[in-house]
N, C-alpha and C positions, 0 to 999 in steps of 0.2 A: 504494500500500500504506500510508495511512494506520493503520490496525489500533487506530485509538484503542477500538472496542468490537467485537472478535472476537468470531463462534460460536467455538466450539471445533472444533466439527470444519462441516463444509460438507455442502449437504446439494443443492442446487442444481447440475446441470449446465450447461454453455452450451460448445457447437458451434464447430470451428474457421471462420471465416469462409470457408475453402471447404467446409465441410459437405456432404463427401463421404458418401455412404452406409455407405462401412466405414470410415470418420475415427474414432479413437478419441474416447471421453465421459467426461469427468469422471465418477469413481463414485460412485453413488448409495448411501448408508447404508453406507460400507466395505464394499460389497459382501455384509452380512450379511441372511440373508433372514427372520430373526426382525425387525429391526428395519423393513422394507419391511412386513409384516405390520401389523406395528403402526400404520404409518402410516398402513395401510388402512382397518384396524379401527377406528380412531380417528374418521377420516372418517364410519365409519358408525354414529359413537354405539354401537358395541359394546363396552361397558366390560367385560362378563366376560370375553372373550378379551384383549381390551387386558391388564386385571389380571393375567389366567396368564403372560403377556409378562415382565409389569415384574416380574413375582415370580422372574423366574430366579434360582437360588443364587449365579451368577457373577456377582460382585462388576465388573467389569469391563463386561462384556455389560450388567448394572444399570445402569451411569452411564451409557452409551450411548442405553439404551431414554427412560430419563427425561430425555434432552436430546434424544432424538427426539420424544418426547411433546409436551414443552415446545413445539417448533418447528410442531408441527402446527396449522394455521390452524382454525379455528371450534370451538376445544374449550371454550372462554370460554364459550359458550352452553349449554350442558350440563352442564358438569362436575360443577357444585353439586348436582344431583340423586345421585350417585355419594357427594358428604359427606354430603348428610343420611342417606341409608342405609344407610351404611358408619362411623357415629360413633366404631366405637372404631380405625379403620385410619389409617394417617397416609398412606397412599399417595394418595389423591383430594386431599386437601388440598395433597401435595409436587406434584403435578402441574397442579394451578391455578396454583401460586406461581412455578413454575418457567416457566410459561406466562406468565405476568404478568410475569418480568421479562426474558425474551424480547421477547416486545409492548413492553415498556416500554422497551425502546435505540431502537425506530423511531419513538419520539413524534420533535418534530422540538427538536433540542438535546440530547439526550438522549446520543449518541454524541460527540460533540465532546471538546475539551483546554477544561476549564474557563476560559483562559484567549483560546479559538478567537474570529475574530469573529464565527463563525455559533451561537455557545453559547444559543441563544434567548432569547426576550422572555421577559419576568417571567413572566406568565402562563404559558407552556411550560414551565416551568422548573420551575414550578408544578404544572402536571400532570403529570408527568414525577415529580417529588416524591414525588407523594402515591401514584401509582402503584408502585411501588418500595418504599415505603415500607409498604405496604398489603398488596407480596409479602412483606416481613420478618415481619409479622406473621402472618402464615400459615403460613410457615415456621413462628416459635415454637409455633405450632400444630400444625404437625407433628410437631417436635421436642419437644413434650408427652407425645406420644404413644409418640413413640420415639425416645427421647435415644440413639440412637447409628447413626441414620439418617446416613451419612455424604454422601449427592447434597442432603440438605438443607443441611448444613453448606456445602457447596461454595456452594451458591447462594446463602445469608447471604456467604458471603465475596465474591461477584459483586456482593449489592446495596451490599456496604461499599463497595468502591468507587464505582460509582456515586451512591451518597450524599456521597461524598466524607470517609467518617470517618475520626477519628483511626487513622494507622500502626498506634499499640496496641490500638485493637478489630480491627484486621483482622489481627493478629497472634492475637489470643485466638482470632478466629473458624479463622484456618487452624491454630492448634496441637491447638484440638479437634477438626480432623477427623483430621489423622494420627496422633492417639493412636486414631483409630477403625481408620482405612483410611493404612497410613504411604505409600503407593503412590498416590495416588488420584491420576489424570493430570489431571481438569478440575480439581479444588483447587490441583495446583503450577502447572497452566500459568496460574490465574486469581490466585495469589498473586505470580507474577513481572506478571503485570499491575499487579496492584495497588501494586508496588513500585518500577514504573516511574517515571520521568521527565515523562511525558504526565499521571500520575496523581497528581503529591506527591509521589513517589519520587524515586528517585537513582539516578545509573547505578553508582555504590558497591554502593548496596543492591539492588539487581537482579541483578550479576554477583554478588556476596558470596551471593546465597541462590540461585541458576542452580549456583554449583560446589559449594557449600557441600552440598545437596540431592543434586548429583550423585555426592563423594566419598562421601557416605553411601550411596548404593544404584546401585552400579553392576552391572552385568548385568540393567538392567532400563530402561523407558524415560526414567525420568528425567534422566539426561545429555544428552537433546537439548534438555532446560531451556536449556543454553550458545548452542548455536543459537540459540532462540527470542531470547536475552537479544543477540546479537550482532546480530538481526534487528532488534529493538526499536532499539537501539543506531542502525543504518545507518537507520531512517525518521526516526531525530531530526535526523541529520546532516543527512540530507535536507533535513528540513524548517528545519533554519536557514540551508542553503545558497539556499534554494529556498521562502521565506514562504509566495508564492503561487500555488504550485505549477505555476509557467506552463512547467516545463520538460516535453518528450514523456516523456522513460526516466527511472530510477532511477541516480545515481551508485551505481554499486559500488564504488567508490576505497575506502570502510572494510574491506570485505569480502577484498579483495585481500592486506593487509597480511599480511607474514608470521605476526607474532606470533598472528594473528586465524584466516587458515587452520588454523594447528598445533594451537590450543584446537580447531576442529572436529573435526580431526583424532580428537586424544585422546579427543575427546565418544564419535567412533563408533567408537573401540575400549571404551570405559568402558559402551556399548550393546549397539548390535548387531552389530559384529564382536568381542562378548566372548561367551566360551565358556556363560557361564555366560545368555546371553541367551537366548532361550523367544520366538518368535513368538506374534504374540497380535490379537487382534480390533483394536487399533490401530495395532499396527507399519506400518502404511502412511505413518500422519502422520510417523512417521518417516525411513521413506525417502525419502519427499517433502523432508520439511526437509533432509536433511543431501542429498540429488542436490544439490538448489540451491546450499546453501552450500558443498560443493566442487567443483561447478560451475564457480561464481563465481569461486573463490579459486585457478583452474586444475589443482585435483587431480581430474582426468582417470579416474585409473584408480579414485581411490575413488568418484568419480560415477558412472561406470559402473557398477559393482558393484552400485548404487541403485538405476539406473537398469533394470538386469535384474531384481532385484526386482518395480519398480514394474512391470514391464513395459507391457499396454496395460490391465489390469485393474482398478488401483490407483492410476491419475495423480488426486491432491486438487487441487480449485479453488484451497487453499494449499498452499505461494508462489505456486503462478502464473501464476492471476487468467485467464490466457489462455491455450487448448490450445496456437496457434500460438508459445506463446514456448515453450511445454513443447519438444514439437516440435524445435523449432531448437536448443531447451541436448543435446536429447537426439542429435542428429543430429551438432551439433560433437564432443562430447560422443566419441563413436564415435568419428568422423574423427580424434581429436587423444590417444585413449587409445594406450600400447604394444599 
């Protein structure tokens, strides 16, 4: 679980290694059949159906569609016929850019800890650059058009990082989007990236804006920012416990500690065991994250609770990367609840 350049949400299945016929599968598109649509439609150069997709009113379902968009492979070869006929829409242009800086974490270097020894050769680094660089300005592009496009904003704050900019544009870029959208789940989760440790950051400023985010909007998903931030946290330890990463498993000795549990704890009363919380097209990553994290931390019966949730419907490629570890948290899990 390196996690130096996360999608946000996972989009890819992959099969217990006994790959049974009725083996439960990582799900496809949170399970949303608007967005499987799109992926479709995408595929077949249909931009008028694509467009009525991405034009949903749901602000939520919205940021989804256009990081499904973005993820969908050969759209780079087309696209651009959609902006020249579309000049005054900022949609065809959000959706190149956003595609661009998808493609642009799999150049090779491009994903790394600027500091990694595999951060590539000049030249990679290089293309990698200009690529990225080449989706900001397309954004601006977008953002011409419609200064309050908030999945653009999100994705200037995606390329800030990656660029590696000053703390304070990447501040400006995430404070513009939640004067837009105060909610918007891929801008906080991509701001506590950006505020990371791996990224320039500090594990100061990462937990300071994971609670800080959290005590302002609780009864909604934002509290499991604390997770995430405890997550981020436990891959650092890792990786200075563990340089070369030659060990098989993940220490969870950070995750263990009392004081660490209890924050989850709070997170998922401060979420989704709060009254005032609303299931919603992404509540899965949630459940996902927090089964894991008190999982780990031996709270049993709140994993559980997750875990009935997630049931076999909702298991995310994250945390964990593999069905068969899912599987087993979920089966002890059982065994070890009142």
């Amino acid at each position: 679980m390196n996690g130096y350049a996360p999608a946000v949400w996972p989009f890819s299945t992959r099969r217990s290694a006994a790959d049974e016929d009725d083996a439960p599968e990582f799900c496809y598109y949170l399970g949303d059949p608007g967005a499987e649509r799109l992926h479709f439609v995408l595929r077949k150069r249909d931009w008028d159906t694509a467009r009525a997709i991405l034009s949903t009113p749901d602000p939520e379902h919205r940021e989804f569609y256009v990081r499904t968009a973005a993820a969908t492979s050969g759209i780079e070869k087309w696209i651009s016929g959609p902006i020249r006929e579309e000049p005054e829409s900022a949609l065809p242009l959000l959706i190149k850019a956003a595609h661009m800086v998808i493609w642009a974490w799999d150049l090779p270097g491009a994903g790394t800890r600027p500091d990694a020894p595999d951060a590539g050769t000049e030249q990679e680094r290089a293309a990698w650059t200009a690529r990225f660089r080449q989706a900001d300005e397309l954004l601006d592009q977008a953002l011409a058009l419609d200064p309050a496009n908030a999945d653009a904003w999100a994705f200037k704050l995606e390329v800030s990082r990656a660029l590696r900019m000053p703390q304070v544009e990447r501040w400006r870029r995430f404070e513009r989007l939640i004067e837009i959208a105060p909610e918007h789940w891929g801008g906080h989760e991509e701001m506590l990236f950006c505020l990371s440790p791996a990224w320039g950051g500090s594990n100061e400023a990462m937990f300071d804006f994971a609670r800080t985010r959290a005590r302002a909007r609780p009864g909604t998903h934002l509290p499991v920012l604390v997770v995430l931030a405890h997550l981020r946290r436990l891959n650092e330890v890792n990786r200075l416990q563990d340089p070369e990463n030659k060990l098989p498993t993940v220490d969870h000795t950070y995750l263990e500690q009392d004081e660490v549990t209890d924050e989850i704890w709070d997170a998922a009363r401060m979420s989704v065991w709060h009254d005032d919380y609303a299931s919603t097209l992404l509540t899965p990553i949630l459940w996902n994250n927090f089964a894991y994290a008190l999982y780990v931390g031996d709270q049993y019966n709140g994993a559980w609770s997750m875990f009935e949730s997630i049931g076999d419907d909702w298991i995310m490629n994250s945390p964990w990367d593999d069905m068969d570890y899912f599987l087993k948290c979920r089966q002890t899990t059982r065994e070890r609840k009142d």
